[in-house]
PDB file of N, H, CA, C and O in Angstrom:
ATOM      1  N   UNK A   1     -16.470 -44.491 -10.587  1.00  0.00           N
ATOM      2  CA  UNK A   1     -15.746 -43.246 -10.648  1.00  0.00           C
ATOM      3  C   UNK A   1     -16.381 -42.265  -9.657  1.00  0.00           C
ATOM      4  O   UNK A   1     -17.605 -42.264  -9.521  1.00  0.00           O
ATOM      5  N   UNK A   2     -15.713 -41.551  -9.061  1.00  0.00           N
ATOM      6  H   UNK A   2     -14.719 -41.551  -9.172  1.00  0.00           H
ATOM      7  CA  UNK A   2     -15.933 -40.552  -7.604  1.00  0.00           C
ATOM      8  C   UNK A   2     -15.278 -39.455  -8.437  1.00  0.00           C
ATOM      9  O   UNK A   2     -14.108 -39.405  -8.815  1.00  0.00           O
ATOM     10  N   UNK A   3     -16.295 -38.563  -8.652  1.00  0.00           N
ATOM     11  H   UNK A   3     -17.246 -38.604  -8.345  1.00  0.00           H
ATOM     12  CA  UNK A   3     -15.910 -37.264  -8.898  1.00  0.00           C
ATOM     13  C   UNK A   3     -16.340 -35.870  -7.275  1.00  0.00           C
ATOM     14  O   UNK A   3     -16.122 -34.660  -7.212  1.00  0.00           O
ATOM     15  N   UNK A   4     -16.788 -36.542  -6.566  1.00  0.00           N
ATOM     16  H   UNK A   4     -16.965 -37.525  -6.617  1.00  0.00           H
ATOM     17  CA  UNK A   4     -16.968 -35.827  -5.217  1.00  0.00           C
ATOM     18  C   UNK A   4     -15.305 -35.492  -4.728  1.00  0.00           C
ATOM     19  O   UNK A   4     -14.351 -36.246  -4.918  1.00  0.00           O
ATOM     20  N   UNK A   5     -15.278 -34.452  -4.206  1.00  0.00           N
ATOM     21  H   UNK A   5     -16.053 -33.839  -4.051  1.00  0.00           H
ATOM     22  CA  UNK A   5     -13.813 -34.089  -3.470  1.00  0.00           C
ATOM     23  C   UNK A   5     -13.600 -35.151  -2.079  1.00  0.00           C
ATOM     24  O   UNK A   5     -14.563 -35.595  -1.453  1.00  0.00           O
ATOM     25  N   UNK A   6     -12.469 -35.392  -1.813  1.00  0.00           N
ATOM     26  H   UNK A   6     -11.688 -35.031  -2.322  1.00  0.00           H
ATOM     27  CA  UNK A   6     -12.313 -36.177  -0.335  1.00  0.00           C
ATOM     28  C   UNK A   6     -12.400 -35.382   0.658  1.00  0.00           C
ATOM     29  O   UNK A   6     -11.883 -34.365   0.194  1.00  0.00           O
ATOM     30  N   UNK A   7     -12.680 -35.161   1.638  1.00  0.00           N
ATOM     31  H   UNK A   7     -13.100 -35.987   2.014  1.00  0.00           H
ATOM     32  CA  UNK A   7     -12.393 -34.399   3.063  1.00  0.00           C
ATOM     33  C   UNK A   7     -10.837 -34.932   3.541  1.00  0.00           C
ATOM     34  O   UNK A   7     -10.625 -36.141   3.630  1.00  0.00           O
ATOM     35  N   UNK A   8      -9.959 -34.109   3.787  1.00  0.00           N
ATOM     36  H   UNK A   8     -10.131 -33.127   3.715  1.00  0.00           H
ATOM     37  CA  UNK A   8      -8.589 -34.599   4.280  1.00  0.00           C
ATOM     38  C   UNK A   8      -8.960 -35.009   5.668  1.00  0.00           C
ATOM     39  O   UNK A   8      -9.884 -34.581   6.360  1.00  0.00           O
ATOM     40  N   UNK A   9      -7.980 -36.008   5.968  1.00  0.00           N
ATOM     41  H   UNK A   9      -7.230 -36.355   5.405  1.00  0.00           H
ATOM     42  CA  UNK A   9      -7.770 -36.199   7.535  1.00  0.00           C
ATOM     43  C   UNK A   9      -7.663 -34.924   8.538  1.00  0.00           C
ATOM     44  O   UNK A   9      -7.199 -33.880   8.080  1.00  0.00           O
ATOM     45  N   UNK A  10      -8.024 -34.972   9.708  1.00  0.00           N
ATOM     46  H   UNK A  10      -8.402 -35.820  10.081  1.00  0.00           H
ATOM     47  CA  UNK A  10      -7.810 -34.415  10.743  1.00  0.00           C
ATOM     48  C   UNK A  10      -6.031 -33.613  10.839  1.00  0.00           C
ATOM     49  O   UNK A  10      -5.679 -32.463  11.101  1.00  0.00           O
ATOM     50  N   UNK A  11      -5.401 -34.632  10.555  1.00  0.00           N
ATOM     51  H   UNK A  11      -5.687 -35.567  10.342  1.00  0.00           H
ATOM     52  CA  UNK A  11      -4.028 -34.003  10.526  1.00  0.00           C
ATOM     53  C   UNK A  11      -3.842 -33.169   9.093  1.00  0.00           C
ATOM     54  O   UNK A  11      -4.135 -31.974   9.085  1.00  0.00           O
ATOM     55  N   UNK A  12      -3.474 -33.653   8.187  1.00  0.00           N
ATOM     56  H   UNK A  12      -3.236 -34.624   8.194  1.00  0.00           H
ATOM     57  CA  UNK A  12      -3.522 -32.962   7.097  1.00  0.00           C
ATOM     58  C   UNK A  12      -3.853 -31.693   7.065  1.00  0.00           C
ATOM     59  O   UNK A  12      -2.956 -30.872   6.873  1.00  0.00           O
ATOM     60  N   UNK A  13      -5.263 -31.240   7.253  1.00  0.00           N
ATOM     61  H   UNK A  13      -5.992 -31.908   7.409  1.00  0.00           H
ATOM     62  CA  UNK A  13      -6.041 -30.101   7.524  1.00  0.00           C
ATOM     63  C   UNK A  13      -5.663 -29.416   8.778  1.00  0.00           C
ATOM     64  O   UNK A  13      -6.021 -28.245   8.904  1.00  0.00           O
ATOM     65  N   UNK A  14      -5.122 -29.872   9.536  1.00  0.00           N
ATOM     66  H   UNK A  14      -4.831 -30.823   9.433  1.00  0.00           H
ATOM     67  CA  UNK A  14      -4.041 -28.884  10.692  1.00  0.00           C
ATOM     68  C   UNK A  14      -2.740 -28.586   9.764  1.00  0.00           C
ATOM     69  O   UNK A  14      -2.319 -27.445   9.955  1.00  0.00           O
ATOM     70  N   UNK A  15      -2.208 -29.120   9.076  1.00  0.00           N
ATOM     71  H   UNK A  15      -2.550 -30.047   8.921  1.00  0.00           H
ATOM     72  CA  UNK A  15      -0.848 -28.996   8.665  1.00  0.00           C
ATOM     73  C   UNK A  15      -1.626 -27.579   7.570  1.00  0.00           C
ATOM     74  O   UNK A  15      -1.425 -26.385   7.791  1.00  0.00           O
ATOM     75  N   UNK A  16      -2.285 -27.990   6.707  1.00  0.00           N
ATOM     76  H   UNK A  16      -2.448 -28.960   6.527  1.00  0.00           H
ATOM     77  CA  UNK A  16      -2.651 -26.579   5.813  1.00  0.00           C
ATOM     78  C   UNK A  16      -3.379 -25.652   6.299  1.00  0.00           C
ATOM     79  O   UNK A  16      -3.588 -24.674   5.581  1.00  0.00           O
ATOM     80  N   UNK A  17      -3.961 -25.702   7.639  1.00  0.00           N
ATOM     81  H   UNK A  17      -3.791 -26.497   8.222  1.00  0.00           H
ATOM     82  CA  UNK A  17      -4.001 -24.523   8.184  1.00  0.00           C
ATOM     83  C   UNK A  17      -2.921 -23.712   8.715  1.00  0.00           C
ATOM     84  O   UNK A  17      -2.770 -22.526   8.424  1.00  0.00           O
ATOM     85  N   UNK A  18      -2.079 -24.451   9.594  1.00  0.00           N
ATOM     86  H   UNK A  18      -2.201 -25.416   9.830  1.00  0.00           H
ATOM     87  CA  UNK A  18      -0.881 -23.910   9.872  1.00  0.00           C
ATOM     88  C   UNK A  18      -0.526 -23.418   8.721  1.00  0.00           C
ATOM     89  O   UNK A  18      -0.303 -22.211   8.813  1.00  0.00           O
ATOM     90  N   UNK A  19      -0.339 -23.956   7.392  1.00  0.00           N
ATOM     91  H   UNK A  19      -0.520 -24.936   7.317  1.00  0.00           H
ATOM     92  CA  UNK A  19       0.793 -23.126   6.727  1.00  0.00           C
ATOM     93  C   UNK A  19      -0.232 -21.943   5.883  1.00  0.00           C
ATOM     94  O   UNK A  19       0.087 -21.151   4.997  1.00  0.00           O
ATOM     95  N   UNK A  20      -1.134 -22.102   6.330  1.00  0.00           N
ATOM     96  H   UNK A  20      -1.393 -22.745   7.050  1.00  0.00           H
ATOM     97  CA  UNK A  20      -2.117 -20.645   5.231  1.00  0.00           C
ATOM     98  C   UNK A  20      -1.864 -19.718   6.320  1.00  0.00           C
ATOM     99  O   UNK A  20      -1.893 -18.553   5.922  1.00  0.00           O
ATOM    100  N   UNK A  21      -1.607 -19.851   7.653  1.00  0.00           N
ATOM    101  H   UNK A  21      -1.584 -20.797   7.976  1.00  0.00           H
ATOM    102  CA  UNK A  21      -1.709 -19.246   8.820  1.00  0.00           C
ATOM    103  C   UNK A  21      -0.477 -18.455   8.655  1.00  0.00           C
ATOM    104  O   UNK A  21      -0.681 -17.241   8.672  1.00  0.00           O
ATOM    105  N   UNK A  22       0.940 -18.879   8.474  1.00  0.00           N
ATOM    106  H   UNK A  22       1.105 -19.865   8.460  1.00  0.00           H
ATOM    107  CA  UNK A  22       2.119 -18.755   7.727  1.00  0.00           C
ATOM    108  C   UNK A  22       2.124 -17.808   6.697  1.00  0.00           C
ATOM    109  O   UNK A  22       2.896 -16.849   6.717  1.00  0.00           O
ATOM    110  N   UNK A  23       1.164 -18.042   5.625  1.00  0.00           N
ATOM    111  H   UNK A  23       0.537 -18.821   5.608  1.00  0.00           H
ATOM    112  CA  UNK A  23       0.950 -16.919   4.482  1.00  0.00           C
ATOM    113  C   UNK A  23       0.714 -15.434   4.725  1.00  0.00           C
ATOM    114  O   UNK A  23       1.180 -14.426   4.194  1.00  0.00           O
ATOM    115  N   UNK A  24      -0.209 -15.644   5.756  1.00  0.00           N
ATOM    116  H   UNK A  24      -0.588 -16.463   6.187  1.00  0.00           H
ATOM    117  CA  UNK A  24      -0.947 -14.733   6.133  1.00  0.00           C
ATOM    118  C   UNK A  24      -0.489 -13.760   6.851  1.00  0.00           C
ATOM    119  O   UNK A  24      -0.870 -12.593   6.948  1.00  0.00           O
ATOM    120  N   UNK A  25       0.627 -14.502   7.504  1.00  0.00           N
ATOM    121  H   UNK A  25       0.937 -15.449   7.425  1.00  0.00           H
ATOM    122  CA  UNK A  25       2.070 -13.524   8.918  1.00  0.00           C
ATOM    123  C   UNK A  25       2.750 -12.967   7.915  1.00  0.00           C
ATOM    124  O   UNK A  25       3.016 -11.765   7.931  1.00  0.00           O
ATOM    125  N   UNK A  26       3.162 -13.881   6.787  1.00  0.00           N
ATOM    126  H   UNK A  26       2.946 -14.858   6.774  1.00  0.00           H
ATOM    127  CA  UNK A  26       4.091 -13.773   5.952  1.00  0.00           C
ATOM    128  C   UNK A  26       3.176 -12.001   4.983  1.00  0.00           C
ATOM    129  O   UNK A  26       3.874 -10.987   4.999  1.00  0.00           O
ATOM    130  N   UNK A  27       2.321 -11.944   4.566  1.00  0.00           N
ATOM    131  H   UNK A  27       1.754 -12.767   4.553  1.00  0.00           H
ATOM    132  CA  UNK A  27       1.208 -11.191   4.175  1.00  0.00           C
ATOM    133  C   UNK A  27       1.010 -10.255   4.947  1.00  0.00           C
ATOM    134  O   UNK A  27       0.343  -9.318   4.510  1.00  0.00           O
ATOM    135  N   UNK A  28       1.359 -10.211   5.908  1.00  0.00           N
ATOM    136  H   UNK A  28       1.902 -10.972   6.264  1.00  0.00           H
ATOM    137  CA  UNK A  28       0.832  -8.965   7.052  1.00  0.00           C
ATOM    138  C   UNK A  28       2.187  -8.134   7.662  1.00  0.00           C
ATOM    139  O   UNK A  28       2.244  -7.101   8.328  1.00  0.00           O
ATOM    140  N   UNK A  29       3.119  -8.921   7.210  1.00  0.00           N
ATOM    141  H   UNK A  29       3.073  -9.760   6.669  1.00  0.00           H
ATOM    142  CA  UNK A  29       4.649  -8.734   7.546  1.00  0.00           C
ATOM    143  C   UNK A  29       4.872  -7.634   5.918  1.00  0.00           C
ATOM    144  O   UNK A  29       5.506  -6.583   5.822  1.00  0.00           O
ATOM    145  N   UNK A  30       4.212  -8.262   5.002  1.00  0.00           N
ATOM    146  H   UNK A  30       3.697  -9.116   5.080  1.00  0.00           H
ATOM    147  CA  UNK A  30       4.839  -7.618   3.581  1.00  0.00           C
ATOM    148  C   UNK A  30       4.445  -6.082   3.937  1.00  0.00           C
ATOM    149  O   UNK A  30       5.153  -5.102   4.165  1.00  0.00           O
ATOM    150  N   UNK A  31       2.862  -6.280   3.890  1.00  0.00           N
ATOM    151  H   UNK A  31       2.286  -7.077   3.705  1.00  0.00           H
ATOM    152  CA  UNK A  31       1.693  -4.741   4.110  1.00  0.00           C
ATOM    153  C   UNK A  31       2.653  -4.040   4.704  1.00  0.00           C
ATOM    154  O   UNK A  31       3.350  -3.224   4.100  1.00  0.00           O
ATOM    155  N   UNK A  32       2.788  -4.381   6.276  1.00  0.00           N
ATOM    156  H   UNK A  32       2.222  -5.043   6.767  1.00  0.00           H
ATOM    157  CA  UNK A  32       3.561  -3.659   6.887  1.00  0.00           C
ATOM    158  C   UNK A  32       4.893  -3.101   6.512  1.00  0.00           C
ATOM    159  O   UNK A  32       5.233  -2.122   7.177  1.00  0.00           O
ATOM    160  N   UNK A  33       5.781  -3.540   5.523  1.00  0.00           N
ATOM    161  H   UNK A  33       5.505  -4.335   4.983  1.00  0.00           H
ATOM    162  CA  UNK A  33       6.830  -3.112   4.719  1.00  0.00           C
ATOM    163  C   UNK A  33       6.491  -2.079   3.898  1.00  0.00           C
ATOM    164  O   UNK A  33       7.029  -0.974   3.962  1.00  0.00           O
ATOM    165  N   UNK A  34       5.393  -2.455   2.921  1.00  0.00           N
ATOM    166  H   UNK A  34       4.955  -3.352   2.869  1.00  0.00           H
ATOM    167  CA  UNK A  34       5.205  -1.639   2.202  1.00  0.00           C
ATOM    168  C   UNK A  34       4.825  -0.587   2.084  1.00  0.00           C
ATOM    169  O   UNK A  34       4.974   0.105   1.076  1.00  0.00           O
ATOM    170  N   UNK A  35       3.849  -0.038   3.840  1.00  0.00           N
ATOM    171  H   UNK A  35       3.729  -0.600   4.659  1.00  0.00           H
ATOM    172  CA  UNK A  35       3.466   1.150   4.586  1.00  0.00           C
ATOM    173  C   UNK A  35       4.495   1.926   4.877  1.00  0.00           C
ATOM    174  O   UNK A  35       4.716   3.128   4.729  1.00  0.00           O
ATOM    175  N   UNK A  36       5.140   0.956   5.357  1.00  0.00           N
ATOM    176  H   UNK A  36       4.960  -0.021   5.478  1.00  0.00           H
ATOM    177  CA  UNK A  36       6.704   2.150   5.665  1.00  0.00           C
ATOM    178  C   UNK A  36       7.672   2.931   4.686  1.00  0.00           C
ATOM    179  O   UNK A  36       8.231   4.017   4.838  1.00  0.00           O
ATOM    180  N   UNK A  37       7.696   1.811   3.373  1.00  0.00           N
ATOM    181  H   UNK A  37       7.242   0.929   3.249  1.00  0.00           H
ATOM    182  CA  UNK A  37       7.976   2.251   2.404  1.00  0.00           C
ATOM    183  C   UNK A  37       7.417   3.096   1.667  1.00  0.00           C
ATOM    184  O   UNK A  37       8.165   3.794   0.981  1.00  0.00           O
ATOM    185  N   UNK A  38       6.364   3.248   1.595  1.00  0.00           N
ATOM    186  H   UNK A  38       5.756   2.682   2.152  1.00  0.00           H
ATOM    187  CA  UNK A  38       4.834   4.010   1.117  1.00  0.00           C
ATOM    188  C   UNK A  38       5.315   5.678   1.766  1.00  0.00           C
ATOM    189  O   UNK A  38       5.599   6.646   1.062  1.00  0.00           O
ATOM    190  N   UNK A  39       5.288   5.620   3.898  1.00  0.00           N
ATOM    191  H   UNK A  39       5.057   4.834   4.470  1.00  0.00           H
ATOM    192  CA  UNK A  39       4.963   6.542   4.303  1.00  0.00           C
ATOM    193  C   UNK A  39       6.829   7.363   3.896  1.00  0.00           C
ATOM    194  O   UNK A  39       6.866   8.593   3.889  1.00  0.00           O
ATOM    195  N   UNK A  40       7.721   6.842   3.701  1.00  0.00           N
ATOM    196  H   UNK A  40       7.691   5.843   3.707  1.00  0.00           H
ATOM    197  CA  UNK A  40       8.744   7.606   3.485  1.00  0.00           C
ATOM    198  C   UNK A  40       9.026   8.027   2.493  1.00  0.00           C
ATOM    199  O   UNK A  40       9.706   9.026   2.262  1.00  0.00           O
ATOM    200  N   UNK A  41       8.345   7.038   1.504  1.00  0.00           N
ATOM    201  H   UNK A  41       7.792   6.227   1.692  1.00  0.00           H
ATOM    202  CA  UNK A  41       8.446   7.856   0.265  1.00  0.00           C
ATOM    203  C   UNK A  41       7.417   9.332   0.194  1.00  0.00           C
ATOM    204  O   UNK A  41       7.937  10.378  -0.193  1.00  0.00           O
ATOM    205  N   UNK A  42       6.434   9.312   0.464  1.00  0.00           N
ATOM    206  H   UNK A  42       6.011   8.462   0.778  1.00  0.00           H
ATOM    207  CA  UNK A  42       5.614  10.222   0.600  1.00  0.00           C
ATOM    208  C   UNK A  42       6.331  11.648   1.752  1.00  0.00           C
ATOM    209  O   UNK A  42       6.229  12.855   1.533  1.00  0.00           O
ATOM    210  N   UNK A  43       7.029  10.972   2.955  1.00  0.00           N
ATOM    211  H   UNK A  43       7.112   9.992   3.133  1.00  0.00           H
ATOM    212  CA  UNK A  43       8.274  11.817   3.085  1.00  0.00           C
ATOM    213  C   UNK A  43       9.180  12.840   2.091  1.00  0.00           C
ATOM    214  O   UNK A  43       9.235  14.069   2.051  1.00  0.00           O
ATOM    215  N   UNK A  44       9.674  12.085   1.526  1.00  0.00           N
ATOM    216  H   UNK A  44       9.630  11.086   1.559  1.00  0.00           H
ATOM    217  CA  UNK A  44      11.063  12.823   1.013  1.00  0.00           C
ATOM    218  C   UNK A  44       9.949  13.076  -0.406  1.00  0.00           C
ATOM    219  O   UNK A  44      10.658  12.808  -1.376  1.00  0.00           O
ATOM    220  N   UNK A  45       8.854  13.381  -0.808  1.00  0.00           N
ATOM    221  H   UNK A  45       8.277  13.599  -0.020  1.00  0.00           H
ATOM    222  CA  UNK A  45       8.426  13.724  -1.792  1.00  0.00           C
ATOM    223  C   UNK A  45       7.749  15.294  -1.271  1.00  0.00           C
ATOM    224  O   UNK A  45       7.304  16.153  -2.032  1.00  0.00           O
ATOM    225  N   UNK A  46       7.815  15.364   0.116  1.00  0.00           N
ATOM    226  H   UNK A  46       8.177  14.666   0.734  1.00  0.00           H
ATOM    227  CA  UNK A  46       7.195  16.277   0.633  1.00  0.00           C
ATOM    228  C   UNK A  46       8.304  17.524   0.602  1.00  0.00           C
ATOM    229  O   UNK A  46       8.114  18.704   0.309  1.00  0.00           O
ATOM    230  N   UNK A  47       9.513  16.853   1.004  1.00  0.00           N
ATOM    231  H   UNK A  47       9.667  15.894   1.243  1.00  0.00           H
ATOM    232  CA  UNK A  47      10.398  17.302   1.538  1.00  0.00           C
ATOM    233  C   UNK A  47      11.345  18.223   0.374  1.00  0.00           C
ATOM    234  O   UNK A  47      12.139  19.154   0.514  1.00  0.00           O
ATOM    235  N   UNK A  48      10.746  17.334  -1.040  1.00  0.00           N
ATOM    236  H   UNK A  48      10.101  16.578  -1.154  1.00  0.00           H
ATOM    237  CA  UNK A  48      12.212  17.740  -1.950  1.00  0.00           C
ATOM    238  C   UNK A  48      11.609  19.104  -2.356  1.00  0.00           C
ATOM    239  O   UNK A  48      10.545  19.711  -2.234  1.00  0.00           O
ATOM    240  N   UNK A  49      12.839  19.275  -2.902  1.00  0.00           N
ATOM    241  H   UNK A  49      13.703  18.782  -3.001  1.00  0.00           H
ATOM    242  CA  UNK A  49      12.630  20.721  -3.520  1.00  0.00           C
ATOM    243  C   UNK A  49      11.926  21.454  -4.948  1.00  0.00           C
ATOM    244  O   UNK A  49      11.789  22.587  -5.410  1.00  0.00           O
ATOM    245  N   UNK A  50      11.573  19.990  -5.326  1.00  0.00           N
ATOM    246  H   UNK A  50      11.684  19.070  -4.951  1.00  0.00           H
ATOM    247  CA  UNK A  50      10.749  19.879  -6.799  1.00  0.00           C
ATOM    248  C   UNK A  50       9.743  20.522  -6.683  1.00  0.00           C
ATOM    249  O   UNK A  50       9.227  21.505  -7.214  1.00  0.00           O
ATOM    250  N   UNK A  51       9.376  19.323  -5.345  1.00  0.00           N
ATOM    251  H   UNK A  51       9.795  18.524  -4.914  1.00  0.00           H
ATOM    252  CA  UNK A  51       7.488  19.623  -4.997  1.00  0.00           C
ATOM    253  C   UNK A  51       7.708  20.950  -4.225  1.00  0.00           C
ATOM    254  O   UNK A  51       6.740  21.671  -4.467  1.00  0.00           O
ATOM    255  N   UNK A  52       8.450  21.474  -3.522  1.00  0.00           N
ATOM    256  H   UNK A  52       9.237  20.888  -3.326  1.00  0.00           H
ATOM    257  CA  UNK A  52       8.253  23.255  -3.062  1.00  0.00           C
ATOM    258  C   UNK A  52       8.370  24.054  -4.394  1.00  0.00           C
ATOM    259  O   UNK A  52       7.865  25.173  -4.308  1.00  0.00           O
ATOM    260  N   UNK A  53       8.864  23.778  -5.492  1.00  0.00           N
ATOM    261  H   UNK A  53       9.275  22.868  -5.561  1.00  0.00           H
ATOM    262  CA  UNK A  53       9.088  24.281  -6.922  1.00  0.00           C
ATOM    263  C   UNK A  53       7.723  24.912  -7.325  1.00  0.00           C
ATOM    264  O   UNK A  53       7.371  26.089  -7.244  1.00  0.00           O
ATOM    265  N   UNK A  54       6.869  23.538  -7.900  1.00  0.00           N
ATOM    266  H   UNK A  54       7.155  22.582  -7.966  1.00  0.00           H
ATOM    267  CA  UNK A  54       5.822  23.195  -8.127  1.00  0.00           C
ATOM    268  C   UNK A  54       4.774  23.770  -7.376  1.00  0.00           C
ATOM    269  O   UNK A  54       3.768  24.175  -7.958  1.00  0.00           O
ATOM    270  N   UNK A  55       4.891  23.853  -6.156  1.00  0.00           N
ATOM    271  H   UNK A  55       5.709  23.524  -5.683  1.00  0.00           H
ATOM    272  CA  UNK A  55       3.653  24.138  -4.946  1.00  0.00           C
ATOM    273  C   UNK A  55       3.703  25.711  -5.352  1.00  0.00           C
ATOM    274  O   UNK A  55       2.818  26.476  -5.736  1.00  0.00           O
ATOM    275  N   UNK A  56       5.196  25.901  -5.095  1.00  0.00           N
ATOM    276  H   UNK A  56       5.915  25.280  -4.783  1.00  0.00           H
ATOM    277  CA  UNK A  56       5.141  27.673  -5.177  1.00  0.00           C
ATOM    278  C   UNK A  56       4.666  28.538  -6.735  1.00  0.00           C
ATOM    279  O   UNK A  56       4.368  29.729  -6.824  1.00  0.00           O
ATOM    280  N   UNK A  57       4.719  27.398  -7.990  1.00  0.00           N
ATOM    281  H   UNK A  57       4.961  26.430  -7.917  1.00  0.00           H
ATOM    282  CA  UNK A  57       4.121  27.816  -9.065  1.00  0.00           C
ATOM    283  C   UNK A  57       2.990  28.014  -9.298  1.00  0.00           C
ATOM    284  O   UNK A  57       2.435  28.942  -9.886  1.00  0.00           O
ATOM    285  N   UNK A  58       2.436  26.684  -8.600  1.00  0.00           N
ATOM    286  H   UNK A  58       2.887  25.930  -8.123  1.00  0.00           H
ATOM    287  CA  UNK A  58       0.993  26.616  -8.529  1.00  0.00           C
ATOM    288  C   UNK A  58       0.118  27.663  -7.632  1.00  0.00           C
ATOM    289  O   UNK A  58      -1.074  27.915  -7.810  1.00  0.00           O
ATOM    290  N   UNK A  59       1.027  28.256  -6.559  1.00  0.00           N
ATOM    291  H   UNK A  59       1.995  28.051  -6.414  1.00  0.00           H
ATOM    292  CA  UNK A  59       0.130  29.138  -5.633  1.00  0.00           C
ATOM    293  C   UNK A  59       0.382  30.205  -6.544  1.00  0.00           C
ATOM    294  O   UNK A  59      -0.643  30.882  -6.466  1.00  0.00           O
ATOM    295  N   UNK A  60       1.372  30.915  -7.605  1.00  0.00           N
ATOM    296  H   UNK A  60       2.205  30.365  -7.669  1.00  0.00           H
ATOM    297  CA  UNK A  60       1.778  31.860  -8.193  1.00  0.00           C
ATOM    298  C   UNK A  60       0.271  31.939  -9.217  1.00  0.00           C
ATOM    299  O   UNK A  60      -0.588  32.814  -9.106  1.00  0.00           O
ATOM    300  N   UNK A  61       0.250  30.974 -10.039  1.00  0.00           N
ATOM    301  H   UNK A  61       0.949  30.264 -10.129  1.00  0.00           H
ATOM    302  CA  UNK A  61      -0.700  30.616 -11.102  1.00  0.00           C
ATOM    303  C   UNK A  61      -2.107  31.139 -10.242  1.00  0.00           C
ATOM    304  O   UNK A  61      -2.776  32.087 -10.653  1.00  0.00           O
ATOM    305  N   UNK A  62      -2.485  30.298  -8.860  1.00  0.00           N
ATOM    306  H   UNK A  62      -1.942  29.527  -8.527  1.00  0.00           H
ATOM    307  CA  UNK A  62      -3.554  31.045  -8.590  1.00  0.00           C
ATOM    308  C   UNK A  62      -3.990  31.927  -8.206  1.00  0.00           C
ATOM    309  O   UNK A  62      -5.193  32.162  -8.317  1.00  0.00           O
ATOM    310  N   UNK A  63      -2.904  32.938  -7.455  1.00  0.00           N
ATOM    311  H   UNK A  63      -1.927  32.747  -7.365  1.00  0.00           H
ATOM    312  CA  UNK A  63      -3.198  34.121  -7.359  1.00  0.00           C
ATOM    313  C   UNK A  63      -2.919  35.074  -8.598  1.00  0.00           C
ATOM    314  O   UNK A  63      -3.460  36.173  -8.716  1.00  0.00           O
ATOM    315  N   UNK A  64      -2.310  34.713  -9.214  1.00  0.00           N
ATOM    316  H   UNK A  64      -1.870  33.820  -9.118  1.00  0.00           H
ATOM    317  CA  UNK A  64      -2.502  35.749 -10.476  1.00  0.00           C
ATOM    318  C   UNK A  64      -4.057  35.354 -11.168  1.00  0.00           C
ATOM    319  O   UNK A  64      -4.607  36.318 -11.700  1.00  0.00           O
ATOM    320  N   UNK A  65      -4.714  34.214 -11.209  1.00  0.00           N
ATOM    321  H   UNK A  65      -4.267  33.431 -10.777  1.00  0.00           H
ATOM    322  CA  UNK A  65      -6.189  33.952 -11.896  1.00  0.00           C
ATOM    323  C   UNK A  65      -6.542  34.784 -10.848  1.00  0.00           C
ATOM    324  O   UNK A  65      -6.873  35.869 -11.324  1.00  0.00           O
ATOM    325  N   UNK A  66      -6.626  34.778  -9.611  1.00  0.00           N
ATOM    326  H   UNK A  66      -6.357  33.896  -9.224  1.00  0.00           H
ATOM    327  CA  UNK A  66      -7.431  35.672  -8.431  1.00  0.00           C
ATOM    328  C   UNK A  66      -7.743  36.913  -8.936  1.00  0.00           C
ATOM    329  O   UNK A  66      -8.887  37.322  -9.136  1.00  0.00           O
ATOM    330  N   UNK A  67      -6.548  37.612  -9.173  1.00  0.00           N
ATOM    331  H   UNK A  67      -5.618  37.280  -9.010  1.00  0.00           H
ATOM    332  CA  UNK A  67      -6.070  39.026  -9.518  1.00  0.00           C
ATOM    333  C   UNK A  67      -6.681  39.226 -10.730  1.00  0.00           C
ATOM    334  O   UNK A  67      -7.442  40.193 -10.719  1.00  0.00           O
ATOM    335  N   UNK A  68      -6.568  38.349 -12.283  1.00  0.00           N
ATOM    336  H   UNK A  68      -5.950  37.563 -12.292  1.00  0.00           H
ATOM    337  CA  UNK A  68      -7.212  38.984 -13.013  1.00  0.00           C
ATOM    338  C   UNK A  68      -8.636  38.967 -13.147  1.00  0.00           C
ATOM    339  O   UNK A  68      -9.254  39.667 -13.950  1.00  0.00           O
ATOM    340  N   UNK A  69      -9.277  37.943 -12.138  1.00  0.00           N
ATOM    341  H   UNK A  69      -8.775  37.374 -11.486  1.00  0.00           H
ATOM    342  CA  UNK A  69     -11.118  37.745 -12.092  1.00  0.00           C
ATOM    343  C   UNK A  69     -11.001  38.823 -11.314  1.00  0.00           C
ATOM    344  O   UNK A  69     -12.197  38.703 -11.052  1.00  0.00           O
ATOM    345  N   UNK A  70     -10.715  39.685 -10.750  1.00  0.00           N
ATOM    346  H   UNK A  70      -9.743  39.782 -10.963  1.00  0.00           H
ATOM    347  CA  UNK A  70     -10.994  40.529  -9.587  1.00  0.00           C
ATOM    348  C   UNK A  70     -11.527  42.431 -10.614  1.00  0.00           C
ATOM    349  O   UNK A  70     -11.837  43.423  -9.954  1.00  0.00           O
TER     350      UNK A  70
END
């Protein structure tokens, strides 16, 4: 009984490099999707009118704490 692993052939081990090589395009192709998707969402989150809502409450909130520590 051989419980040691085999070393694949010469070919074999080209064929699964090629295709990890494949994963990896395939993997670098996704990232790159998901950056773009990432940077536009972060776009139109900038853009909407919620977050100017919010921003302008929040600057309200701190200048009134300003005003009453003063």
């Amino acid at each position: 009984m051989n419980d040691r692993p085999r070393i694949p052939d010469p070919e074999t081990r080209k064929r699964h490099v090629e295709k990890l090589r494949e994963v990896v395009r395939m993997y670098d192709d996704l990232n790159l999707l998901l950056d773009k998707a990432i940077a536009q969402a972060e776009e139109d989150i900038r853009h909407s009118p919620l977050t100017a809502y919010r921003l302008g409450k929040a600057n309200r909130v701190t200048a009134q704490e300003k005003e009453s520590d003063s």
